[in-house]
N, C-alpha and C positions, 0 to 999 in steps of 0.2 A: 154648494157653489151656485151662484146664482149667473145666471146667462142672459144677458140682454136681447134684446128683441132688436128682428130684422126690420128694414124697412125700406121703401122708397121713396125719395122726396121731391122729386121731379114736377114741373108742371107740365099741365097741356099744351100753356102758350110757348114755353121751353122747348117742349118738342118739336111742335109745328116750326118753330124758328131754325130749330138745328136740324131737321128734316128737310126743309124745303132750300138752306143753304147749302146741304151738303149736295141733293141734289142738281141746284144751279152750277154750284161748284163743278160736279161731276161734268156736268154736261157742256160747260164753257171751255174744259177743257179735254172733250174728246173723248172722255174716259181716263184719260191719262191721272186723272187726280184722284182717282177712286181708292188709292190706299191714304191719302190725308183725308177724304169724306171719312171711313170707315174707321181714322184715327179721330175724327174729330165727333163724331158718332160714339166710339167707345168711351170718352174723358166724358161726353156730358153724362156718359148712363151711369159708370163707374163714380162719377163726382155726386151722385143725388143716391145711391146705395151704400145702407149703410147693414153691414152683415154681422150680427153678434152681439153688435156694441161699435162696432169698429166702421167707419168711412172707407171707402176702398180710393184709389187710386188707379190713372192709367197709364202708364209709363214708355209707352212703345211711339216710336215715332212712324209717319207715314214713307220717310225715304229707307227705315228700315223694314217696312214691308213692299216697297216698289220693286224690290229684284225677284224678291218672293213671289210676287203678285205677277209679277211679267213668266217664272216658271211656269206658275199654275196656269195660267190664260196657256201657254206654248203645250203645255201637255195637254191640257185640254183640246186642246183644234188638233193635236196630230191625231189623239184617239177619239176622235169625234164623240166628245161630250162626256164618255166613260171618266175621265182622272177626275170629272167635277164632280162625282161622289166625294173622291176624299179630300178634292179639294178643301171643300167646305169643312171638312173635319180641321184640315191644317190649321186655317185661318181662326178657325174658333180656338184650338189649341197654343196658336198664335198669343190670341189674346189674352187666354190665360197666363200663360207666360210672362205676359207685362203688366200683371193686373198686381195690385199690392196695398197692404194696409196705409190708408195717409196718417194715422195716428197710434 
């Protein structure tokens, strides 16, 4: 059986694009848009990987991580900064969760 190769097909100026919007993004609105930056962050990196043979997919929206995202921040400040260890674990786990073959 033969197994295709991984890859990523991304460019530089792609990133810098989607980098520096999501950050404008982020910041015009407060912070409050930081689960569509991170939604729109995960579709370009999942849109240019392609794993196996296979194109992945991002399937998660950012209003389904806003209520998430509003837990994580509220746990975090009451146990000063301690929940954002796993925070970070959620939200990668998050991602997984909505990641999926496009083809």
């Amino acid at each position: 059986m033969k197994v295709e190769g991984s890859s990523f097909d991304g460019s530089i100026l792609g990133f810098l694009v989607v980098r520096l919007g999501t950050a404008l993004f982020t910041g015009c609105t407060l912070g409050l848009g930081l689960p569509w930056s991170l939604v729109w962050w995960q579709r370009w990196v999942t849109k240019h990987t392609v794993l196996q043979g296979h194109r992945l997919r991002f399937i998660g929206t950012g209003g389904g991580l806003f209520w998430r995202w509003v837990k994580l921040e509220f746990f975090t400040i009451i146990t000063v900064g301690i929940y954002g260890l796993w925070a970070w674990r959620y939200v990668q786990r998050w991602k997984v969760e909505h990641t999926e073959f496009a083809n």
